[in-house]
N, C-alpha and C positions, 0 to 999 in steps of 0.2 A: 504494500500500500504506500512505501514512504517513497518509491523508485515515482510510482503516476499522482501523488502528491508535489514531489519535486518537480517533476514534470511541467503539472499543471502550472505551479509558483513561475515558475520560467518563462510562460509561455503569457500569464497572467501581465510578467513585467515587461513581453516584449511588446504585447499588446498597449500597453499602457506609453512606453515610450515611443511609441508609433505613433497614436492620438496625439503627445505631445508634438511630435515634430509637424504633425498633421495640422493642430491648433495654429503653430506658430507661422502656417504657409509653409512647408516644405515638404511637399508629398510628391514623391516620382520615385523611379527604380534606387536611385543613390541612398533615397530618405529608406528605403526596407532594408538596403544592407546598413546602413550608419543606424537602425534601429537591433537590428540585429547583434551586430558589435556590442553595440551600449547595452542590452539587457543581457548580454552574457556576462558583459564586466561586474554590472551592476549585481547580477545574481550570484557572480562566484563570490565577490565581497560579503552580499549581505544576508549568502544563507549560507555557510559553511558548514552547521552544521545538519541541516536538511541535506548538503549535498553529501557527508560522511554516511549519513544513515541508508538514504537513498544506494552508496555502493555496496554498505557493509550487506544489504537484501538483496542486492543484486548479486554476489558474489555466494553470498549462501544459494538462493536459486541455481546459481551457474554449476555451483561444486557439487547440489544434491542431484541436478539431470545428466554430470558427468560421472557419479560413482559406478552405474551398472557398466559404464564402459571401460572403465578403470577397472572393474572386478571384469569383462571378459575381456580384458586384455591380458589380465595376471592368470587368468585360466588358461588363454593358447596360449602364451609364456610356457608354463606349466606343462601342455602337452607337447611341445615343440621340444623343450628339455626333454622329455623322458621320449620321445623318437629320436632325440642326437643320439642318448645314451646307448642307445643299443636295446631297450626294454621289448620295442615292436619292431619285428622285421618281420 
């Protein structure tokens, strides 16, 4: 939940510094990437810690849909040793 929480905060501030630049007369392709820029800055500074949490869930996610592969790779591991060894011929 904290990964599309972050998310949204992100997307909240770019929306927002877009409006601004919008307000002030400056709306064309340059004002979406110059809005772009600035709410990334603005969001790495002002949510540090939304954005740790945000990884620390992503990283568990990542490592629980990595373990079955990690356990069948340690299995052919496993099989592969014991057809070096000589066990199946």
């Amino acid at each position: 939940m904290m990964v599309f929480a972050y998310w949204a905060a992100r997307t909240g501030i770019f929306v927002a510094v877009l409006a601004a630049l919008w307000l002030i007369g400056w709306f064309d392709v340059i004002a979406v990437f110059a809005a772009f820029i600035l709410a990334w800055l603005i969001s790495y500074l002002a949510l540090p810690g939304m954005r740790r949490a945000a990884q620390d869930q992503m990283a568990r996610a990542i490592d629980r849909s990595q373990r079955s592969i990690r356990a069948a790779d340690d299995e052919e591991d496993a099989e592969i040793g014991r057809f070096e060894g000589g066990e199946h011929r």
